[in-house]
C-alpha positions, 0 to 999 in steps of 0.5 A: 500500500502507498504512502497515499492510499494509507493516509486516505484510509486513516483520514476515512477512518477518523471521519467515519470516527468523526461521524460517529461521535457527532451522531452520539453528541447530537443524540445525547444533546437531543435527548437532553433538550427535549428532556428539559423543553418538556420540563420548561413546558410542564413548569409553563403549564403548572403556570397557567393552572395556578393561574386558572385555579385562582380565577375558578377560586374568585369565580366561587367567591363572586358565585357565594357572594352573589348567591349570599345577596339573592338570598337576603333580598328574595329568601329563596330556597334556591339562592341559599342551596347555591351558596351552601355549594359554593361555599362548600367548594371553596376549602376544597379549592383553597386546599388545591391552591395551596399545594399547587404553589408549594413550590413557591414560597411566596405564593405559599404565603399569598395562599395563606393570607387568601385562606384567612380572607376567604374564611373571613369572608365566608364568616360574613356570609354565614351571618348574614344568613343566619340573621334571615333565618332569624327574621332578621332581613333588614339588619342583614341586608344593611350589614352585607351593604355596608360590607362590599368595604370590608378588609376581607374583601379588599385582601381577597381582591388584592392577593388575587392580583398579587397571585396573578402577578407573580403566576403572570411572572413565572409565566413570561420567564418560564415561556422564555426558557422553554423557548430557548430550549426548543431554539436550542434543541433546534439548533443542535439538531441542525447543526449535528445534521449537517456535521453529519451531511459535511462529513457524509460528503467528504467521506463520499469524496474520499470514497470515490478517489479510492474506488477511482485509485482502486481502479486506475491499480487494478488497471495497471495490475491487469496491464502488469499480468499481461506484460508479465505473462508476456515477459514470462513467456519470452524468459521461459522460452530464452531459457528453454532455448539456453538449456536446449543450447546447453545441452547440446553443448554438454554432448558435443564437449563430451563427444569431442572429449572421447576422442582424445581419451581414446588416443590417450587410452591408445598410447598408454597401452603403447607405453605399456607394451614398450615399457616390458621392452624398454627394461628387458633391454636394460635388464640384459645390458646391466647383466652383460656388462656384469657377467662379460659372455655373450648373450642371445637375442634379448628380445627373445630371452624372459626379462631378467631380475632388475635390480637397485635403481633400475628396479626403482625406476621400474616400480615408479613406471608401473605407478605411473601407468596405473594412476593414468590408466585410473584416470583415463577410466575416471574421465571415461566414466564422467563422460559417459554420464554426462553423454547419458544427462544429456540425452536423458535431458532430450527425452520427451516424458510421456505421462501413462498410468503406472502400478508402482510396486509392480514396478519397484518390486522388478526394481528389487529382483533385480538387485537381488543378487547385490542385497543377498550379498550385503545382507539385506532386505527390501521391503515394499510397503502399501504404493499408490498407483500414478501417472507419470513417466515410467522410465523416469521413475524406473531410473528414480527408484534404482538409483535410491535403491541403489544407493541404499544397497551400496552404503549399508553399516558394515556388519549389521544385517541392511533393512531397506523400506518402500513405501507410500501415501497420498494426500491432497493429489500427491503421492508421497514415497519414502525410501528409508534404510538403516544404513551409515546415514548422512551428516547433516550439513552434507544434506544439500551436498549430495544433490550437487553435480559430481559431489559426494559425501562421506567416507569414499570407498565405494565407487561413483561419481557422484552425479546419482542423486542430482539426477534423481532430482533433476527427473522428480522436479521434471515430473513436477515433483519434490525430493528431500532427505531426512538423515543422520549419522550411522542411523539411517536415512529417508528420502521423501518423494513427492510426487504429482498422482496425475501429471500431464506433463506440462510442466516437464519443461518449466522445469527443465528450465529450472534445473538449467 
């Protein structure tokens, strides 16, 4: 990911966080708000309740009054049932009064001077009737007359003012506060919301720059493949070609080799025909110098007894053969699997379905004579069957067996097994004996062309194992070992179950 790309995706998610944490404010702010406009509201309500309970208060004190005066005037039944239930509602409602304003510690008190008023007044009232009741009307309708200035009345008349007053107050302030909530609860809301659509719209920007860079990358992405496929297709094919090169290369130097080895080989046989000679002579000149007769031919004669330095001479002459005869015969060799890589290398594989141990169990017949020698057992376990090239694998199974046979600990008796699994469209084979093992840190060195670990006296040159490689990783495969000193080795094959051949030659490259 670039530098770019990166502080995109970090600035998306500081707004998405941005985003979330405004929505969380505006909603615990909203839900505050409205929480307190419905208090506000409820207190302006509570307002105009009071407001009305004390009209509905003077109202029944008007209602008793008036009914008080009919009464007196006309001693109507009626009149003085109308004043007995205004005057009955009355305490009621001072009572309601009162606990409506109890938050209200001056209406408290306005309250209380009402209820006196009220009941003084109510007193008057009660009189007054009592006073008809008595045959008394004249006095009683003097008395109510003079009585519209009494204190009582004036203190009703004037605290219900000062109530109103005070309700008219709360309610101006209360109506203002619970004004401003809703302004401000407005104001949050509006103003979350378009945090919110300012950072939906960056966010959107944001957004469509990276699907814009997502798909300028996947174009270039898809422009990359194909030219990579193109440049892989050129690479493969300049390898195939190099290796193709190589190879014949490798033939023609090992062909050319062969001819001068064989003049070689030729005039070493000379020497050593000329060398009987050479020294029959020399043996028959010393001898005639020493015993003085004549001699016969001495190319006819057997060759004398040499002695002292020409003895000497002799030996070192026969050393010198002998190690450039080995060494002719070494050269001979190397050539001769060099000849056989290279032909091997030119051999079209052809994939056919194989039974494994029918295979590996004509493998083991015929090393049969070599295991009884080295006392030894080969046992072939439960193989699957593949499809695979069968020469190759034939030469994969000989050379491991092989190689099992030639390195076995001397004096215990060998033990060679064979066997194999499958496992998600592999074949897996072992090959494990309990022979001299290999040291660790020659593990890679056994698959090294003409390299060679261990204690050297069996012969080979050391190109086995690197071929077996080379042809498993033809046939698509894998090839390790797993080993120790004096205990033993195992050699794991993997193996495609059905190989098509088409990555004969992506491999070939490889081994190039």
């Amino acid at each position: 990911m670039t530098q770019v790309s990166r502080r995109r995706s970090t600035l998306q998610t500081l707004l998405l966080s941005a985003g979330f944490f405004v929505l969380v404010a505006v909603s615990v702010a909203s839900v505050l708000l409205v929480n307190k406009a419905r208090e506000d509201n409820a207190l302006v309500v509570h307002t105009v309740e009071v407001e009305s309970q004390v009209a509905s208060l003077l109202v029944d004190i008007r209602r008793a009054e008036s009914a008080t005066r009919a009464y007196l005037l006309t001693s109507a039944p009626q009149y003085l049932s109308e004043y007995r239930s205004a005057a009955a509602a009355l305490p009621a409602a001072l009572g309601h009064l009162q606990m409506m304003t109890v938050d209200n510690p001056a209406q408290v008190a306005n309250a209380a001077k009402l209820r006196a008023a009220v009941e003084q007044r109510l007193a008057e009232f009660a009189l007054s009737i009592e006073r008809v009741n008595n045959n008394d009307t004249a006095t009683s309708v003097d008395v109510l007359r003079k009585s519209t200035s009494t204190d009582a009345l004036e203190a009703i008349a004037r605290i219900g003012r000062d109530m109103r007053t005070e309700e008219d107050r709360l309610l101006a302030a209360r109506t203002a506060t619970a004004d401003r909530t809703q302004v401000l609860a407005s104001s949050v809301t509006i103003a979350g919301s378009c945090m919110v659509l300012a950072l939906a719209a960056i966010s959107l920007v944001l957004l469509r720059q990276s699907s814009r860079a997502r798909d300028d990358a996947e174009a270039k992405l898809r422009d990359s493949n194909v030219n990579l496929e193109t440049i892989v297709d050129e690479r493969t094919a300049d390898l195939r070609e190099a290796n193709e090169e190589i190879q014949r290369f490798a033939y023609i130097v090992s062909h050319d080799l062969r001819s001068p080895l064989v003049n070689i080989m030729g005039f070493t046989s000379e020497l050593e025909e000329l060398r009987g000679d050479i020294f029959r002579r020399i043996a028959t000149l010393n001898r005639t110098a020493s015993l003085a007769p004549a001699m016969e031919d001495a190319t006819d004669a057997a060759e004398p007894e040499l002695e002292g330095s020409d003895k000497q001479l002799s030996d070192e002459f026969n050393e010198s053969l002998g190690f450039i005869k080995s060494s002719i015969a070494k050269m001979d060799r190397l050539i001769s699997a060099i000849l056989n890589l290279t032909r091997e290398g030119r051999r079209e594989f052809k994939p056919e379905r194989i039974d494994l141990r029918e295979l590996i169990d004509g493998i083991v017949k015929t090393v049969a004579h070599q295991a009884a020698e080295a006392n030894a057992t080969v046992e072939i376990g439960a193989l699957p069957d593949i499809v695979s090239d069968r020469l190759a694998l034939e030469q994969i199974f000989s050379n491991l067996i092989d190689n099992a046979l030639k390195y076995l600990k001397s004096g215990v008796p060998g033990a060679i097994a064979i066997e194999g699994r499958t496992k998600l469209g592999f074949a897996i084979f072992e090959v494990t004996d309990n022979g001299r093992g290999i040291d660790p840190k020659d593990h890679q060195r056994i698959f090294d062309l003409f390299r060679r670990a261990g204690t050297q006296d069996k012969p080979g040159q050391g190109i086995g194992l690197a071929h077996v490689r080379a042809l498993v990783r033809r046939l698509g495969g894998t090839m390790s070992v797993a080993s120790e000193l004096h205990n033993g080795s195992t050699f794991t094959i993997t193996l495609p179950i059905k190989w098509s051949g088409k990555n004969a030659g992506r491999n070939r490259d490889k081994e190039s």
